[in-house]
C-alpha positions in Angstrom: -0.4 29.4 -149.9 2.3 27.3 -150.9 5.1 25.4 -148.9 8.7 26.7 -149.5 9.9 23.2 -149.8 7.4 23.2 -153.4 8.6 25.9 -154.7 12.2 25.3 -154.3 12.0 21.9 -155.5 9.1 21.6 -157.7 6.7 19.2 -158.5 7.2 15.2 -159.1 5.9 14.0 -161.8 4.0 10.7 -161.5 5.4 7.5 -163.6 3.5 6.3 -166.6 4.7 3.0 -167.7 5.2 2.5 -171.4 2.4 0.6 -172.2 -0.3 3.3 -170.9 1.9 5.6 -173.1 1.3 4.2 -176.5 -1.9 3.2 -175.6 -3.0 6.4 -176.4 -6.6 6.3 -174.2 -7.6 8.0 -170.8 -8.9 5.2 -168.6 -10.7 5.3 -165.5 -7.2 3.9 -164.2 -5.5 6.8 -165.6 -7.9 9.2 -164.0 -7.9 7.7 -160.8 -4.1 7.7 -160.8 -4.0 11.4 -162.1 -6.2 12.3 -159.3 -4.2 10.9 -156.5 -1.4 12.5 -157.8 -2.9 16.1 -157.9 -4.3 15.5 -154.9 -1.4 14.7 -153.2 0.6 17.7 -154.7 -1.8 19.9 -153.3 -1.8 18.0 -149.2 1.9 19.0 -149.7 2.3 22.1 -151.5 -0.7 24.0 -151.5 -2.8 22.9 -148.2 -5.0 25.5 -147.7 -6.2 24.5 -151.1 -6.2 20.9 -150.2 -8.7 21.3 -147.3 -11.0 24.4 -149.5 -11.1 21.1 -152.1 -13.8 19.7 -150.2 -15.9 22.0 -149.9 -15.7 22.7 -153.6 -19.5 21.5 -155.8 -18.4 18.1 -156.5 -19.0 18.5 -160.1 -15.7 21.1 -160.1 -13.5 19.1 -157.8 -11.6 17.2 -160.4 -11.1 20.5 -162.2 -10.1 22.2 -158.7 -7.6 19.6 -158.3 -5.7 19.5 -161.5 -6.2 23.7 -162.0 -4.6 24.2 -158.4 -1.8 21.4 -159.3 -1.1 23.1 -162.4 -1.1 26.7 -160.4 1.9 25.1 -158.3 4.0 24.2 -161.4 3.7 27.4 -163.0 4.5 29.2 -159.1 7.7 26.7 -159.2 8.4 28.1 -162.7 11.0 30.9 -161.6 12.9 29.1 -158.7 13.7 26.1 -160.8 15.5 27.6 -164.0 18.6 28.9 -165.0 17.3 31.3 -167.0 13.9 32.7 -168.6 14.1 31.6 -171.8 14.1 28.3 -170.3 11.4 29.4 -168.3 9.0 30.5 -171.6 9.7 27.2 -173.0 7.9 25.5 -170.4 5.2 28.2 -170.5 4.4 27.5 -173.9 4.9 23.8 -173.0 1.5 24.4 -171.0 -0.2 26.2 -173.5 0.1 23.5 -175.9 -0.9 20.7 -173.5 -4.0 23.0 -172.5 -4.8 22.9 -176.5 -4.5 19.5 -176.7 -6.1 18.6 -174.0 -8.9 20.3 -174.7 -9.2 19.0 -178.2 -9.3 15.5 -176.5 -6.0 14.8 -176.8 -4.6 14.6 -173.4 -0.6 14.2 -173.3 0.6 11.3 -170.9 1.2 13.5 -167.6 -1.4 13.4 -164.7 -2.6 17.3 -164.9 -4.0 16.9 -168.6 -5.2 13.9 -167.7 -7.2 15.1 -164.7 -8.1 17.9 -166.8 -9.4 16.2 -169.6 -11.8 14.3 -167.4 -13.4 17.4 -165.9 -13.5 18.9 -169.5 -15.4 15.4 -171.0 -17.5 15.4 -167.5 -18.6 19.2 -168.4 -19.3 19.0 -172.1 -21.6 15.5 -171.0 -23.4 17.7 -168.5 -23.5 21.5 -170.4 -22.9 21.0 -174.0 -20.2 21.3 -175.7 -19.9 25.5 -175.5 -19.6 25.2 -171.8 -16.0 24.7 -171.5 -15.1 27.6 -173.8 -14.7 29.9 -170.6 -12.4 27.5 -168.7 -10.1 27.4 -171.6 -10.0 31.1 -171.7 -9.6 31.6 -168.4 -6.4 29.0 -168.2 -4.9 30.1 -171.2 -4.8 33.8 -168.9 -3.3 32.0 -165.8 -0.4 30.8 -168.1 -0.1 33.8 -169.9 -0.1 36.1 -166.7 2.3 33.7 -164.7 4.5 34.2 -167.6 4.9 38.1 -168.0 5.4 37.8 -164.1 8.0 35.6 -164.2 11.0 37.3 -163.6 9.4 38.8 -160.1 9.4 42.1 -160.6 8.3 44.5 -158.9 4.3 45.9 -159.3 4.5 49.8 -160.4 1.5 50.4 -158.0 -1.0 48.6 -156.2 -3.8 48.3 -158.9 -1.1 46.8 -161.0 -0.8 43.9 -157.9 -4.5 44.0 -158.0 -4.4 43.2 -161.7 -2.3 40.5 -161.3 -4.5 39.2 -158.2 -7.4 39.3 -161.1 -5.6 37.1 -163.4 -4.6 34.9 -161.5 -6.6 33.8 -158.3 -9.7 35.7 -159.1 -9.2 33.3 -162.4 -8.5 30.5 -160.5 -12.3 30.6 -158.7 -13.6 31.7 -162.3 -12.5 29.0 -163.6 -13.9 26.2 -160.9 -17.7 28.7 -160.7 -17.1 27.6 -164.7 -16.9 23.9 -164.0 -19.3 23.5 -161.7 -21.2 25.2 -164.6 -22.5 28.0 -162.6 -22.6 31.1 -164.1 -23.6 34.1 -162.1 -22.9 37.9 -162.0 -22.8 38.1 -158.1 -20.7 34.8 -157.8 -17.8 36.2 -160.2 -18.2 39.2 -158.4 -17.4 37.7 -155.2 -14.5 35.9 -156.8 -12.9 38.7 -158.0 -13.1 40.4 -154.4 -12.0 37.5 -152.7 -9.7 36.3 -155.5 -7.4 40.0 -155.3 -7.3 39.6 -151.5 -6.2 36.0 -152.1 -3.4 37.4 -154.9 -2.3 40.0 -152.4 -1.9 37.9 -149.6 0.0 35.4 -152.0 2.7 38.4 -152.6 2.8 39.0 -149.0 3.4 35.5 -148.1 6.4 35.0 -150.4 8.5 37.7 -149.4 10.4 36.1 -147.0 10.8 33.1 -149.7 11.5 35.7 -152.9 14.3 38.0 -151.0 16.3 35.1 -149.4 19.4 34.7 -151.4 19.1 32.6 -154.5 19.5 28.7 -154.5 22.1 26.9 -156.8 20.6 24.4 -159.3 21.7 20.8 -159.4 22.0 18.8 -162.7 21.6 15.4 -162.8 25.3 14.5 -162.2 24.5 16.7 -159.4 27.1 19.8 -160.1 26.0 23.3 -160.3 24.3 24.1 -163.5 23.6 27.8 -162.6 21.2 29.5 -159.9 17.7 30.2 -159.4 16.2 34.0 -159.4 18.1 37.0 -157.8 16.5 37.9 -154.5 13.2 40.2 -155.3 10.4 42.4 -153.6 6.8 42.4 -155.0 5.7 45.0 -152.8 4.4 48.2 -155.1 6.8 50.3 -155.7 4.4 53.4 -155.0 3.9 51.6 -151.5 7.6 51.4 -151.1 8.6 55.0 -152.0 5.8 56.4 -149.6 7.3 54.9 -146.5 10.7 54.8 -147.7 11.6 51.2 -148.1 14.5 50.3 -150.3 14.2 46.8 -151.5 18.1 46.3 -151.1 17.3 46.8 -147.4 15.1 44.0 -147.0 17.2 42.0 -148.6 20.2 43.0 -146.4 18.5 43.1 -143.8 15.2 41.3 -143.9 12.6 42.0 -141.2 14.9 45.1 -139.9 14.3 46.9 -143.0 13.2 50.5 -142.2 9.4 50.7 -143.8 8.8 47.2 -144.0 6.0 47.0 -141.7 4.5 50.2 -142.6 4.6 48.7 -146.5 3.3 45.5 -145.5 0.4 47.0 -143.4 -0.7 49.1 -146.2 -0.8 46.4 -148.8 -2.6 43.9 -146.4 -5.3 46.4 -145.9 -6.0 46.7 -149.3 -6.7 43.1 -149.2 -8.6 42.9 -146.2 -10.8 45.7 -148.0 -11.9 43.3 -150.7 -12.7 40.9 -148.3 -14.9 43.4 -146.3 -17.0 44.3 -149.5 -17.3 40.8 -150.1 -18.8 40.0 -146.8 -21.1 43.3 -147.0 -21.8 41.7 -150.8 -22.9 38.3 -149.3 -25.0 40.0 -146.6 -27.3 42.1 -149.0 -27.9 39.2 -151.6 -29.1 37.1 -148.9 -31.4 39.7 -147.7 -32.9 39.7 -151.1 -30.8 43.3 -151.6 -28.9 44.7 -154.1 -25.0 43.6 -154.0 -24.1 47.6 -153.4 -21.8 48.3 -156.5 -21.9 47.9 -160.0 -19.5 44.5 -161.2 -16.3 46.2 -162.7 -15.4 43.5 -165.0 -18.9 42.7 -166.3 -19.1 43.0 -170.0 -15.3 42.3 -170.2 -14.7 38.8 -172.3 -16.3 35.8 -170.4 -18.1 38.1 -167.9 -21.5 38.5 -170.3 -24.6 37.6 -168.9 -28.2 36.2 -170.2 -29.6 38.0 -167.5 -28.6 39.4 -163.8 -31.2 38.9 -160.9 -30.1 40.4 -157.5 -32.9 39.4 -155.3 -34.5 36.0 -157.0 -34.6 33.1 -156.2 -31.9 31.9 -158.9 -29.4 34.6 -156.9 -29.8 32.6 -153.4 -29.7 28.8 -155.5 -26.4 30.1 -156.8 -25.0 31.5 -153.6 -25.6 28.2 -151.4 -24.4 26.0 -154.7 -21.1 27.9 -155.1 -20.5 28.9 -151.9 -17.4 26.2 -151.3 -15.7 28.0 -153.7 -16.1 31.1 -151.8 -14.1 30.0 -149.0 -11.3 30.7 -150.4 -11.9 33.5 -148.5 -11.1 32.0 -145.1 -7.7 30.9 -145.7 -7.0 34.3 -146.9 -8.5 35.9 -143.7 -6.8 33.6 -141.4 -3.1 34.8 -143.2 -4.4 38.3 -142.5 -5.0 37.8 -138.9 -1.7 36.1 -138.3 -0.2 38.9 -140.0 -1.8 41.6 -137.5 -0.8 39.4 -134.7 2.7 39.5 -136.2 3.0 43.1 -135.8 2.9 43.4 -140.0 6.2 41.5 -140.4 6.3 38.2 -142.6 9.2 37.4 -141.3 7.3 36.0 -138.1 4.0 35.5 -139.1 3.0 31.7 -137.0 1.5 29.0 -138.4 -1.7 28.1 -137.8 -4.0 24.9 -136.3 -7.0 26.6 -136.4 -8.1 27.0 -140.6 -9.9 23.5 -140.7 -12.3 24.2 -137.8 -13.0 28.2 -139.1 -13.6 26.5 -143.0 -16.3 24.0 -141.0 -18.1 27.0 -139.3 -17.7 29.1 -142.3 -19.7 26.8 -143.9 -22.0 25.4 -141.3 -22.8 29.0 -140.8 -22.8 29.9 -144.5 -20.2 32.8 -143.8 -16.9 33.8 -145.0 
C-alpha cells in the first residue's frame, strides 16, 4: 500500500513562509495548499489510497487525505531513525499536534492544517460532540504505530489481526466518523475489511522489512547511524507450524524453506474477512440479517442509539458509505496477485488493472 521509495525516504514537508507562520490563522490559502500537499503524498506513496479518495463521501475526503498522509509519516517512522527513542519523540510529537489541533490550534504543517479543516467542517455540520470519536480513534493509530515500532514479530495471528484493528480497521472508522455516519453494519464491515487490509499491509512489506538495513545520511551527508535491522512480521505460531526461520528469509529471501506455505496461510486469513464481508453486504441488501453478532460493539466508540438490520436507514447508510468500503478492492487485487505469484512476495507483479475494478465495484455497488 505504500511505495518503497516513501518509506525509505519519508515524507517532504511543504514550506510555510514566515509570514503565514506568525500569522497565526488557517486560511482558505492554507487549506488549499495543505490539501495539495496531502494529496500529492498520497499519488506518490500511498496510490491505492489516492485513487479509493474519490470515491470517499465528499464530506470525509479532506479528513481521508490528511488521516492517510499522516498514516505514511507514522509507517516512515521506523526506517528513518537511528534509534527508538528518537522514534517516541516524534510519536508524541503527533499526539500533541492532534491535541492542538483539535483544540483549534493547528500547528504550521500541512497535515494539522488539513485536519483542522475537516474537524471545523464536522462540528459546523454535527455539533460539536461529533468529532469526539475521530480524536479517539487517531490518538489509537499513533499509539498502536508506536508499540509496533520496532517490527517485531506478532505472537500469533489474532495478535496481527489486533494490530489490523487498530490501525486500518481505525483508519475507515475514522473517515465513516467524518462523513458523520454512524452505523453498526458499516463499522462492521470496516473492521472485516480493515484486518484484511492490515494483513495484506504485513504481507506487502516483507520484501521491504527483511532487506538489509539502509545507512542514514545527516545533513553534511555522513553516516549518522542505520535504519531498523532486517525483520519478519509473519506470526510466529505461523512460522513454527511450517518451519520457517526468519534468519532464513533474510539469508535467503524467497528461497526460504516455509515461506510460501506461511505466506498462504496468513493471506487466507485475510481473504476470509473479506469473504464475510461480501456475504455481510449481500444479506443487508436483501433486507437480511448481517449473519454474526459485531465483536467490537459495546467496546468504546462502538455504542449505538439503535441497530436496524433490514430498514430503510441500513440501505441509506450502505449506498452513502459505501466509497469507504472499497478499500476492500485494493486489498483483493494484492491477494490475487499474490495467488498468481505462487504465495511469494518476492514476485508478486504490479498491477494496471485496480482503477477499472474500483469503477465497476462501484458502478455495480460490490466489493
Amino acid at each position: 500500500m505504500f511505495s518503497a521509495r516513501v518509506i525509505r525516504n519519508g515524507l517532504k514537508r511543504a514550506p510555510l513562509g514566515a509570514r503565514d507562520a506568525r500569522r497565526g490563522i488557517v486560511t482558505d490559502a492554507d487549506v488549499d495548499q495543505a490539501r495539495k500537499y496531502c494529496v500529492n503524498q498520497l499519488r506518490h506513496g500511498d496510490y491505492e489510497a489516492y485513487l479509493v479518495r474519490r470515491f470517499v463521501p465528499r464530506p470525509a475526503q479532506d479528513a481521508y487525505d490528511a488521516l492517510r498522509t499522516l498514516n505514511l509519516e507514522l509507517v516512515r517512522l521506523p526506517e528513518t531513525v537511528s534509534n527508538p527513542t528518537i522514534g517516541q519523540f516524534r510519536m508524541q510529537f503527533w499526539r500533541d499536534t492532534v491535541n492542538r489541533t483539535f483544540a483549534g490550534e493547528p500547528p504550521r504543517e500541512p497535515i494539522s492544517i488539513l485536519l483542522h479543516k475537516a474537524i471545523t467542517d464536522l462540528r459546523a455540520r454535527a455539533g460539536d460532540s461529533s468529532t469526539s470519536s475521530l480524536k479517539f480513534w487517531l490518538l489509537r493509530l499513533i499509539n498502536t504505530r508506536e508499540k509496533h515500532m520496532e517490527n517485531r514479530p506478532f505472537a500469533d495471528l489474532s495478535a496481527l489481526e489486533d494490530y489490523a484493528e487498530n490501525t486500518y480497521a481505525t483508519l475507515m472508522y475514522m473517515t465513516l466518523a467524518a462523513a458523520p455516519l454512524g452505523s453498526v453494519h458499516l463499522d462492521h464491515l470496516a473492521s472485516h475489511i480493515g484486518k484484511a487490509c492490515g494483513i495484506v499491509a504485513t504481507l506487502r512489506g516483507i520484501p521491504i522489512l527483511a532487506a538489509p538495513s539502509q545507512p542514514i545520511r545527516g545533513p553534511s551527508g555522513a553516516n549518522v547511524g542505520n535504519t531498523r535491522s532486517p525483520a519478519l512480521l509473519l506470526p510466529l505460531d505461523v512460522m513454527a507450524e511450517v518451519g520457517l526461520k526468519e534468519e532464513d528469509v533474510f539469508r535467503r529471501g524467497p528461497n526460504a524453506d516455509g515461506l510460501q506455505d506461511a505466506i498462504f496461510k496468513v493471506a487466507t486469513r485475510a481473504n476470509d474477512h473479506l469473504i464475510t464481508a461480501r456475504e455481510m453486504m449481500k444479506n443487508l441488501k436483501s433486507g437480511e440479517d448481517p449473519g454474526h453478532d459485531y465483536e467490537h460493539e459495546g467496546e468504546a466508540e462502538h455504542v449505538y442509539s439503535s441497530v436496524d438490520g433490514s430498514g430503510e436507514s441500513t440501505t441509506v447508510d450502505l449506498l452513502r458509505g459505501f466509497g469507504v468500503l472499497l478499500e476492500a478492492l485494493p486489498a483483493t487485487d494484492y491477494l490475487q496477485r499474490l495467488e498468481a505469484a505462487n504465495f511469494d512476495p518476492f514476485k508478486v507483479k504490479s498491477s494496471w488493472k485496480l482503477p477499472w475494478r474500483l469503477w465497476q465495484a462501484l458502478r455495480r455497488k460490490e466489493i
